[in-house]
C-alpha positions as CSV (number, residue, x, y, z in Angstrom):
1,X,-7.2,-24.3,7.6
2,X,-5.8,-20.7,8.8
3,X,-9.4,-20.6,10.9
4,X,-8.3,-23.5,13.1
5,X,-5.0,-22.3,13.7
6,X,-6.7,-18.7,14.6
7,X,-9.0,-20.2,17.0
8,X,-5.8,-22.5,18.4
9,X,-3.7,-19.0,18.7
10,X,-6.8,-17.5,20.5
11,X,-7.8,-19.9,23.0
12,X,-4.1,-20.0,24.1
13,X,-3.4,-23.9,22.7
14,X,-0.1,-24.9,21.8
15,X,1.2,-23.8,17.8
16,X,4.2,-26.0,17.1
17,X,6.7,-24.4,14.8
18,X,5.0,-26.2,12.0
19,X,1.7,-24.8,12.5
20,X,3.3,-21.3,12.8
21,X,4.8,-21.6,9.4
22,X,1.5,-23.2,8.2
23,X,-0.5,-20.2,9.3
24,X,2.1,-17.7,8.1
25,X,1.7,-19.2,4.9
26,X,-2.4,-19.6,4.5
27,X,-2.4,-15.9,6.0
28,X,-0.2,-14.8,3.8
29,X,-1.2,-16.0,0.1
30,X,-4.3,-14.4,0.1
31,X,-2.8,-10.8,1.6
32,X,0.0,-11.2,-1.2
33,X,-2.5,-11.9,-4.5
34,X,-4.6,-9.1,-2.9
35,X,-1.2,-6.4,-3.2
36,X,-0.6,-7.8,-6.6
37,X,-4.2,-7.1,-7.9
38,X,-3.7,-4.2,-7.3
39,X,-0.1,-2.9,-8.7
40,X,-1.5,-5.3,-11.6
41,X,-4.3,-2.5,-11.6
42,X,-1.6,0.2,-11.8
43,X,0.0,-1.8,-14.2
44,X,-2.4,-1.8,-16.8
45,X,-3.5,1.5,-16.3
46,X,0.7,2.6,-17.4
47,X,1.0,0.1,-20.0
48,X,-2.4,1.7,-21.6
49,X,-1.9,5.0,-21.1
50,X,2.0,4.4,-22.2
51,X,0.2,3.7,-25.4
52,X,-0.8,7.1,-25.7
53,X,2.6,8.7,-25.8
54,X,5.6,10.1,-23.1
55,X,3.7,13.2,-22.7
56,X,0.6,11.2,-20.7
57,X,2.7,8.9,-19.2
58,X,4.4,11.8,-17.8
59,X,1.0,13.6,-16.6
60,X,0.1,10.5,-14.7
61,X,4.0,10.1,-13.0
62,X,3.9,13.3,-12.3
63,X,0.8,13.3,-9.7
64,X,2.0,9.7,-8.5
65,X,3.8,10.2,-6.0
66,X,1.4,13.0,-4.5
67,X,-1.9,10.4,-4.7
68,X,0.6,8.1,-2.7
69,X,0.7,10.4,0.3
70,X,-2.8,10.7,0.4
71,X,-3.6,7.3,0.0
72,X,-1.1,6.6,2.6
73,X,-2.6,8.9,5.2
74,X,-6.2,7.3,4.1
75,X,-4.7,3.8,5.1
76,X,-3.1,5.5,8.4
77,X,-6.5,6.6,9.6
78,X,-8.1,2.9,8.7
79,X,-5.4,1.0,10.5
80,X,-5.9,3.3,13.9
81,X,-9.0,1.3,14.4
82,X,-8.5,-2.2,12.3
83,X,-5.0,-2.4,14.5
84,X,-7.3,-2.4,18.0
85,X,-10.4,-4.7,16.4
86,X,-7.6,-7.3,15.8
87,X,-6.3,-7.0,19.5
88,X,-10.3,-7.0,20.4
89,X,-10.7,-10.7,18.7
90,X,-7.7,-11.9,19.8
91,X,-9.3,-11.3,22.9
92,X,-12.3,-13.0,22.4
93,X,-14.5,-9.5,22.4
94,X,-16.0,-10.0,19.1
95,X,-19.5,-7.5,20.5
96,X,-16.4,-4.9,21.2
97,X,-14.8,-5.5,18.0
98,X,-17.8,-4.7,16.1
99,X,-18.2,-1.6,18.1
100,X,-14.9,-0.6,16.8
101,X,-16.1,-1.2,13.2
102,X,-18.8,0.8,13.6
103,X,-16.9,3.7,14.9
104,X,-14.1,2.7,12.7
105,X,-16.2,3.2,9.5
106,X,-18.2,6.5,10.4
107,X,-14.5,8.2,12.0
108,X,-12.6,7.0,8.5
109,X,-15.3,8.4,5.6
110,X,-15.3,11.9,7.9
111,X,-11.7,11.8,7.1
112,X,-11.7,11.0,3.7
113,X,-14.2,13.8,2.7
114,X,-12.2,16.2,4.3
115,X,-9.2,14.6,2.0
116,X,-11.6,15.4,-1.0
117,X,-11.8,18.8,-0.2
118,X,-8.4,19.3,0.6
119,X,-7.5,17.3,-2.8
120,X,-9.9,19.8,-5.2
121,X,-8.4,22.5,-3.9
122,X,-4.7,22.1,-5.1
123,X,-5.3,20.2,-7.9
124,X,-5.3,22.9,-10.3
125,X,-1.4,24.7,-9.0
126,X,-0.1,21.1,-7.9
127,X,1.7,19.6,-11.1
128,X,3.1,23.7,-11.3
129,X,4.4,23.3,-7.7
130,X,6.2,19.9,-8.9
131,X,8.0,21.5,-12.1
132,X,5.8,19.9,-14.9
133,X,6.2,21.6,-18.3
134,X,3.1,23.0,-20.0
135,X,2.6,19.6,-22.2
136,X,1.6,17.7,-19.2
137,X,0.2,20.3,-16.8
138,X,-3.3,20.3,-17.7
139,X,-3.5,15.9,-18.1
140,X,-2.0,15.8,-14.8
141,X,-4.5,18.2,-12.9
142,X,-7.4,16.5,-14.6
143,X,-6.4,13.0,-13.6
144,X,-5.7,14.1,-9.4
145,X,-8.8,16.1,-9.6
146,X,-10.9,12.8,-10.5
147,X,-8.4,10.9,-8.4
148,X,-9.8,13.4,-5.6
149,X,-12.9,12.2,-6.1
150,X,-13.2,9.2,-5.6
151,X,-11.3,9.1,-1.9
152,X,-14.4,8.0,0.1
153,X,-14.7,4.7,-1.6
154,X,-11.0,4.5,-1.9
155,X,-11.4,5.1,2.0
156,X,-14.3,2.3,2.0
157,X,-12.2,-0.1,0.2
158,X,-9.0,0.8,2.7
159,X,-11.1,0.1,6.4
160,X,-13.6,-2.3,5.0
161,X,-10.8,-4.9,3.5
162,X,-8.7,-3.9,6.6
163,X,-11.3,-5.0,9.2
164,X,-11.8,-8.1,6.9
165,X,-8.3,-9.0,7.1
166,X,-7.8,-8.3,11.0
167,X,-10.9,-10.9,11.7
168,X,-8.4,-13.2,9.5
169,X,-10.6,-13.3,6.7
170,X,-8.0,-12.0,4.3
171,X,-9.4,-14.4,1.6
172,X,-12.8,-11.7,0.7
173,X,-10.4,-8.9,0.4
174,X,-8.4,-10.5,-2.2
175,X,-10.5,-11.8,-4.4
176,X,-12.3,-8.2,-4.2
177,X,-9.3,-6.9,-5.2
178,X,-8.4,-9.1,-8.2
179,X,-12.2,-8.3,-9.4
180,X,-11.4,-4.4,-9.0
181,X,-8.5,-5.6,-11.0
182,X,-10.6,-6.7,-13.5
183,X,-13.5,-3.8,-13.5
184,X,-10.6,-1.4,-14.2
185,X,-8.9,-3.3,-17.0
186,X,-12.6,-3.3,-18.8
187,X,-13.1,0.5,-18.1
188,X,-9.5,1.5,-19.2
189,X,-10.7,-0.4,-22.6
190,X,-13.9,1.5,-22.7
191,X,-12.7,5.3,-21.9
192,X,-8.9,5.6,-22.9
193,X,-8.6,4.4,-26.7
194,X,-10.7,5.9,-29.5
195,X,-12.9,3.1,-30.7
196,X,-11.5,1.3,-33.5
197,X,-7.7,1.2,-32.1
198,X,-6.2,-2.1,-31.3
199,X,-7.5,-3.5,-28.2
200,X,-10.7,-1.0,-27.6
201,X,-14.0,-1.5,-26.8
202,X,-16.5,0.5,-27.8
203,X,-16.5,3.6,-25.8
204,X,-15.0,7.1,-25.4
205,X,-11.5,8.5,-26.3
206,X,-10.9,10.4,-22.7
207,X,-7.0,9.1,-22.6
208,X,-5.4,10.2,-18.9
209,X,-9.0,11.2,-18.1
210,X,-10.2,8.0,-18.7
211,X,-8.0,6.0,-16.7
212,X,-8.6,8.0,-14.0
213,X,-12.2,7.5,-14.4
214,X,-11.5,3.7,-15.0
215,X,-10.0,3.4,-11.6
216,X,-12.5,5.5,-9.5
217,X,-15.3,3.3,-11.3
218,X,-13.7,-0.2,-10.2
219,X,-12.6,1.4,-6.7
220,X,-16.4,2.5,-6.2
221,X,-18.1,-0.6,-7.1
222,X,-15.5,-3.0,-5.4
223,X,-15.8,-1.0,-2.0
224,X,-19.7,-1.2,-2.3
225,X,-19.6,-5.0,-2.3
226,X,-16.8,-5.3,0.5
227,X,-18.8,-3.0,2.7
228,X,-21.9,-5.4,2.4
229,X,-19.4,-8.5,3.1
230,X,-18.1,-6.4,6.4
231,X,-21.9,-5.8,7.5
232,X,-23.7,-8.5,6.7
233,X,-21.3,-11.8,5.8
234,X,-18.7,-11.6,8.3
235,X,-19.3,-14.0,11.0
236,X,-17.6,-12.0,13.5
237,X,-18.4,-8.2,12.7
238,X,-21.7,-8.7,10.7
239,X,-24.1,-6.5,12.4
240,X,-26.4,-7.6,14.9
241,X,-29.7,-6.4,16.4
242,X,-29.9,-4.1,19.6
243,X,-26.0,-3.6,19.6
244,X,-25.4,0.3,18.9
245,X,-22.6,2.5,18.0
246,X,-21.3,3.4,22.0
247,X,-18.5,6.4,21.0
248,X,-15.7,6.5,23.6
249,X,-12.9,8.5,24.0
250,X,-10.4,5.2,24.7
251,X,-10.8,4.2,21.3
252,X,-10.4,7.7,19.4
253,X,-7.1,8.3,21.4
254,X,-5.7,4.8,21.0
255,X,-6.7,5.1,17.5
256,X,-5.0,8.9,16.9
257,X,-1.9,7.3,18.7
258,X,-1.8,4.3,16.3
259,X,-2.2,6.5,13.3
260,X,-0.6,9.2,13.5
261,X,2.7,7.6,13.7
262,X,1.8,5.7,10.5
263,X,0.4,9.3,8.9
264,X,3.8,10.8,9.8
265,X,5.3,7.8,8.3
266,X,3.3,8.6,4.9
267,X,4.1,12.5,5.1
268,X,8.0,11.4,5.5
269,X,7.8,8.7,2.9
270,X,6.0,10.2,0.0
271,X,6.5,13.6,0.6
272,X,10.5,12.2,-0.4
273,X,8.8,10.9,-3.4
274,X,7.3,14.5,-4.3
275,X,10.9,16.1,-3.4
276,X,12.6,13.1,-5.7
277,X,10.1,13.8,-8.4
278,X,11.2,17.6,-8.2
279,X,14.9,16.1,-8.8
280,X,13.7,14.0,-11.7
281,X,11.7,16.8,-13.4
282,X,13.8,18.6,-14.7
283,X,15.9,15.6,-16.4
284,X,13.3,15.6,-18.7
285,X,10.3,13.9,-19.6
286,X,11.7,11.0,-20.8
287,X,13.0,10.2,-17.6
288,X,9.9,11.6,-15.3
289,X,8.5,8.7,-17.6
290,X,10.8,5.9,-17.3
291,X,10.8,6.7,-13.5
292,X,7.0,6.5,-13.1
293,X,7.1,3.3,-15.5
294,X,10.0,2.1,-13.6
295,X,8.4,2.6,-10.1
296,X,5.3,0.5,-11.5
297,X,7.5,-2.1,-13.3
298,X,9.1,-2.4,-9.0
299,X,5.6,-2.6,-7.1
300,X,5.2,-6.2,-8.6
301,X,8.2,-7.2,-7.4
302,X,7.9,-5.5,-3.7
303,X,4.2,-6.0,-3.3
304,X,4.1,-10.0,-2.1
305,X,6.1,-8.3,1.0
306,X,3.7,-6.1,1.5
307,X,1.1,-8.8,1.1
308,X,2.8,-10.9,3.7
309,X,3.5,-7.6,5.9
310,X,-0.6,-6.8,6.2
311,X,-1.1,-10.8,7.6
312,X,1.8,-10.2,10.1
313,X,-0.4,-7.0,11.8
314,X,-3.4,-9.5,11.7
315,X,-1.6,-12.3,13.1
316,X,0.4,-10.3,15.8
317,X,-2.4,-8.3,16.3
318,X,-4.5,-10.9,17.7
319,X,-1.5,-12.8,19.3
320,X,-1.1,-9.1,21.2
321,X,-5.5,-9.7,22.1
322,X,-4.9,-13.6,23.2
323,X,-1.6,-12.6,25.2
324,X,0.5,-14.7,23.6
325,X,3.7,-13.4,24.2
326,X,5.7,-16.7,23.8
327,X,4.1,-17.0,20.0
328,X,4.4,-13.2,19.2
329,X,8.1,-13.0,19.3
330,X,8.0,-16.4,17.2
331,X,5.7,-15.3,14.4
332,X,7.4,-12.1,13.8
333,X,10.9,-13.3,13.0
334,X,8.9,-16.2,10.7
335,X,6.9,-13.6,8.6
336,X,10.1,-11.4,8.1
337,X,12.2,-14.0,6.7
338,X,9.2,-15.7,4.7
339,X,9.1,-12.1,3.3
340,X,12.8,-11.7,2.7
341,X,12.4,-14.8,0.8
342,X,9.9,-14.3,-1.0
343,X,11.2,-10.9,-2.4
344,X,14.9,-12.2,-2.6
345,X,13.1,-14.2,-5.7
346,X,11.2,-11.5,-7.3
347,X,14.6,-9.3,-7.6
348,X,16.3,-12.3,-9.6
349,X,13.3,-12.5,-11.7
350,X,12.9,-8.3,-12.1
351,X,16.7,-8.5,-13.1
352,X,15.9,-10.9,-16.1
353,X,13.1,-9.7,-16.8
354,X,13.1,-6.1,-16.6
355,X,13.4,-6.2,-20.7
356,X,10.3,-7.1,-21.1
357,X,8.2,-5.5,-17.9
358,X,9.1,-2.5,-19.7
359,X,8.5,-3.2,-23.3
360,X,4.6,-4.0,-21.9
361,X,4.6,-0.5,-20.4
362,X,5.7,1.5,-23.3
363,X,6.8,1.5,-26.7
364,X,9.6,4.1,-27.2
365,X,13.0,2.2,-27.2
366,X,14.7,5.4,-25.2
367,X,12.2,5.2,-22.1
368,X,12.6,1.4,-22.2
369,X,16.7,1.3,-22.0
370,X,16.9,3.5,-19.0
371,X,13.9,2.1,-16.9
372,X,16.3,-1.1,-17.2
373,X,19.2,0.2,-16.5
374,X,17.8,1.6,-13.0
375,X,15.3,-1.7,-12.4
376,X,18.0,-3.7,-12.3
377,X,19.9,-1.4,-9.8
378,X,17.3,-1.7,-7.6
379,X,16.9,-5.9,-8.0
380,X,19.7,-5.5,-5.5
381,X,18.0,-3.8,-2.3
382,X,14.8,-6.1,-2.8
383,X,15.8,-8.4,-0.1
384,X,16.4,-5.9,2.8
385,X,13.6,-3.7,1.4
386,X,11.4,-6.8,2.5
387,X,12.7,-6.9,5.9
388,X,11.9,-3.2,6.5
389,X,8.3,-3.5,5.1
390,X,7.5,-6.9,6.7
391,X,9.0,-6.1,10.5
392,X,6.7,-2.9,10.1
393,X,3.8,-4.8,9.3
394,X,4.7,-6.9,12.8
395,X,5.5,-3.8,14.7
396,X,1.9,-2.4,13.4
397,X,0.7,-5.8,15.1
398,X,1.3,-4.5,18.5
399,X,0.1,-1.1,18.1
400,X,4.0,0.2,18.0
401,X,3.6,2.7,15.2
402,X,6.1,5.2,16.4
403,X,9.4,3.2,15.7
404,X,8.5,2.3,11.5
405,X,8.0,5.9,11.1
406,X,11.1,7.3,12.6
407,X,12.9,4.4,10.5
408,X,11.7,6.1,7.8
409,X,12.2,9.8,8.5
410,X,15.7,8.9,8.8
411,X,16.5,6.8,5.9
412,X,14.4,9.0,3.4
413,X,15.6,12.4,4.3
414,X,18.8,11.8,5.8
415,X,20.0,8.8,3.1
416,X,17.6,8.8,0.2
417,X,16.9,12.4,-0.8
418,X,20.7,14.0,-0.4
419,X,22.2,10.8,-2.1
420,X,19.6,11.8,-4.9
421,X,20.1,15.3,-4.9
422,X,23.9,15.0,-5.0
423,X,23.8,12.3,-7.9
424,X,21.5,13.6,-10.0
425,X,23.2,15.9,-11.9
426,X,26.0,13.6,-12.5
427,X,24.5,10.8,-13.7
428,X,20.9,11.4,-14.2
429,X,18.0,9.0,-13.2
430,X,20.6,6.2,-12.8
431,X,21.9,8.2,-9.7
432,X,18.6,8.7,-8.2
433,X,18.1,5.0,-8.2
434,X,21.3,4.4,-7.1
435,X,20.6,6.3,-3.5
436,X,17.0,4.6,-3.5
437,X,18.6,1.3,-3.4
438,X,21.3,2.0,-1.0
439,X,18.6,3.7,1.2
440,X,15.8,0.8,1.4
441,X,19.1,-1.3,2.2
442,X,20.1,0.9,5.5
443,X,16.6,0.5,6.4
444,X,16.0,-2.8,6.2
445,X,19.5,-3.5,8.4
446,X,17.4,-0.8,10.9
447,X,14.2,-3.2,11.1
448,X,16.5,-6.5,11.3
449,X,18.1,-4.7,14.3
450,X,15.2,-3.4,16.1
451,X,13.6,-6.9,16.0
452,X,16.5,-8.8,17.4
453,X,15.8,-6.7,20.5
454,X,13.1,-8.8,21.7
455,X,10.6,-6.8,24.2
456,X,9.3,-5.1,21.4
457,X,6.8,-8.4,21.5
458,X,6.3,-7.5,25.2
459,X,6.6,-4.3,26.2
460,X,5.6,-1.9,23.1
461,X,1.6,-2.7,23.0
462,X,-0.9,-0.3,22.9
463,X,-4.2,-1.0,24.1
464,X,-7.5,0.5,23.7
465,X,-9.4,1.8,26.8
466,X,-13.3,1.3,26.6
C-alpha cells in the first residue's frame, strides 16, 4: 500500500528502487483517473453541445481558453499553500499542516470571490474583445457569466482535493471527481436537449446555457462533499478540538512566492491561448470549432501526465518535509519517464483513433476532417509534452515555481504564438497546430535539461517560516 511506503519515505527508512516505482505507480493511478474524469466531463459537455450545431460549439470554444486562465490562476492560489502542507507532513507536523489548511481554505475562497467579480464584469464585451461574430456572441457571454459563478466551489473543489492529495490521499479526490463526472453528464441530459430528443431526460431546453449550468451544479455539489472529507475524514487534517486558525505572515509570503510563479505561468500560458484563439477566429467558425473540439479530443490524451504530474508535487513534496534528498532526485527522474511513457501510448492511440474521438464530438463531416488532420499533428509532441508537464509537477514538489513558468513564457510567446501567427494565413488551422506541436516539443527538451542538472532536488526548496 502507497500509505506504508509514505510512512517508510517519512520516517527516513530505506525505498529500494522497487518500492520507488511501486509508490510512483499507486500515487499515480488515482491522480491520473482523477484528470481523466474530468476532461471526460469536458468531453461530454462538447460532444452534447456539438449536437446542437457549429454555431454553439463555437460559443463555448470561444470562452475556453479565457475560463482556462482563470482556472489556472484559482489552482495557483490553492497550490501556494497545499505545496507547504505537503512539506509540513513530510515533516511529521501534521498540528502545523492543518494550520495551513485552515488558512489555506479561508485565503483561497477570498480569492476566488474576488475572481467572481472580476469574471461578471467582462463577461458581457469579452467574446467581442476575442473577435466572435454576432451568431455566437451572446451564447458565449451567457455560458462565462454562469461559468463566473460558480468559482468558489470550483475554488473549493481546487484546495480541498489538493490538500487531499498532498496528505497522499489522492484516492478521495478521484473518485470525487469521476462522480462530478457523473452529476454533470445527468444535468447536461436534463438542461441542454428539448425533452423528447434522442438521449434527453426530462427537463429544460437551455442548450450552452445549460451546460454551463450542468457543470457549476456537479462542481458545487462535488466540492461540498470533499470539503466534509478534508474536515472531518482525513486522518491527518480532520479538525480537532482547541487547535485554532494562528495567521502568520511566514506562511502568506511563502505561499505568494509559490504562487505567483505558477499564476504567471497561467497568465503566459493561457493568455497564448486567448492570442491563438484571436488567430483562429477569423478562419471561421468551422475551424474556431474544430479547434475547441480538437483541443478536448487532446486533453484525454495529455491528462494521465498531468495525473501523474499532481502525485510527483505530493511525493517530492513530502520527500522535501522528511529531507530526503538522496530519494528526491531519484523519484523525480522516475515519475518523468513513467509519464513520458505513459503519454508516448496515448499519442499512438489519438493517431488511430482521432476518426472517431471526433465523430463522438460532432456530426458535420467538415469540422470532423480537419480536427483529424491537426490531432494527428499533434500525436507527435505527446511524448515531450509529458516531460515538460511531469518535471513541473516535480519542480512544484520543492516549492521551485519560478523555473516552469519562465519555461513557459518562453516557449509560448517566443515559439508558439509567432510560429502561429506566421502560419496561419498560409495554411489555416493546420499551421497553428503545427507551431503548437513544435513548441510543447522545445519545451519538453527545456524540462529534460533543467532536471539533469541535479541540485534542483537540493538547493531550489522553499520553506515556510511559522
Amino acid at each position: 500500500m502507497h500509505k506504508e511506503l509514505l510512512i517508510k519515505l517519512r520516517n527516513g527508512d530505506k525505498l529500494t528502487i522497487k518500492d520507488s516505482i511501486r509508490l510512483t505507480i499507486q500515487i499515480s493511478l488515482p491522480a491520473i483517473m482523477s484528470q481523466i474524469s474530468t476532461i471526460v466531463m469536458e468531453y461530454a459537455d462538447a460532444s452534447m453541445v456539438g449536437r446542437l450545431g457549429a454555431h454553439d460549439s463555437a460559443s463555448i470554444g470561444l470562452v475556453s481558453s479565457s475560463t482556462w486562465l482563470i482556472g489556472g490562476l484559482l489552482n495557483a492560489a490553492s497550490l501556494g499553500f497545499s505545496v507547504q502542507l505537503a512539506h509540513r507532513i513530510g515533516a511529521k507536523d501534521n498540528k502545523e499542516a492543518r494550520n495551513i489548511m485552515k488558512i489555506g481554505l479561508f485565503s483561497t475562497l477570498l480569492f476566488s470571490f474576488i475572481m467572481l467579480i472580476l469574471a461578471l464584469s467582462v463577461a458581457k464585451p469579452l467574446p467581442i474583445w476575442l473577435g466572435g461574430n454576432k451568431a455566437i456572441v451572446h451564447n458565449a457571454s451567457v455560458y462565462f457569466m454562469i461559468f463566473a459563478c460558480q468559482l468558489p466551489f470550483q475554488q473549493l473543489n481546487n484546495v480541498a482535493g489538493g490538500m487531499l492529495q498532498a496528505s497522499g490521499n489522492m484516492k478521495t479526490p478521484s473518485l470525487l471527481n469521476i462522480l462530478m463526472c457523473l452529476l454533470n453528464i445527468l444535468f447536461n441530459l436534463l438542461l441542454i436537449f428539448p425533452s423528447g430528443t434522442v438521449g434527453s431526460l426530462p427537463g429544460w431546453n437551455l442548450g450552452v446555457a445549460g451546460a454551463a449550468l450542468g457543470t457549476a451544479f456537479s462542481q458545487a455539489i462535488t466540492s461540498l462533499i470533499m470539503l466534509y472529507w478534508l474536515l472531518r475524514r482525513s486522518e491527518m487534517l480532520k479538525l480537532r478540538k482547541g487547535e485554532k486558525m494562528r495567521f502568520s505572515k511566514g506562511y502568506f509570503i511563502s505561499a505568494f512566492r509559490i504562487a505567483l510563479p505558477v499564476a504567471l505561468e497561467q497568465i503566459a500560458q493561457d493568455g497564448a491561448q486567448i492570442v491563438s484563439t484571436r488567430i483562429v477566429a477569423p478562419l471561421g467558425t468551422k475551424a474556431i470549432a474544430a479547434n475547441s473540439f480538437s483541443v478536448t479530443a487532446e486533453s484525454l490524451c495529455y491528462m494521465p501526465g498531468y495525473g501523474i504530474g499532481v502525485a510527483a508535487t505530493t511525493m517530492i513534496g513530502q520527500s522535501i518535509g522528511a529531507k530526503r534528498k538522496d530519494l528526491t532526485y531519484r523519484l523525480g527522474w522516475l515519475v518523468t519517464i513513467l509519464g513520458m511513457a505513459v503519454m508516448s501510448i496515448t499519442g499512438v492511440l489519438m493517431y488511430l483513433f482521432a476518426p472517431f474521438m471526433l465523430a463522438t464530438l460532432t456530426p458535420d463531416p467538415s469540422i470532423q476532417q480537419l480536427g483529424v488532420r491537426v490531432l494527428r499533428i499533434e500525436a507527435f509532441a505527446e511524448p515531450l509534452f509529458a516531460a515538460s508537464i511531469v518535471a513541473t509537477g516535480v519542480l512544484r514538489g520543492t516549492g521551485n515555481t519560478m523555473v516552469p513558468s519562465l519555461f513557459t513564457l518562453i516557449s509560448m510567446w517566443l515559439v508558439r504564438l509567432p510560429l502561429a501567427a506566421l502560419l496561419s494565413p498560409r495554411v489555416g488551422l493546420v499551421g497553428v497546430w503545427s507551431a503548437m506541436a513544435i513548441e510543447l516539443s522545445v519545451r519538453g527538451l527545456l524540462f529534460l535539461w533543467r532536471l539533469s542538472k541535479r541540485n534542483w532536488s537540493t538547493k531550489e526548496v522553499i520553506t515556510a517560516q511559522s
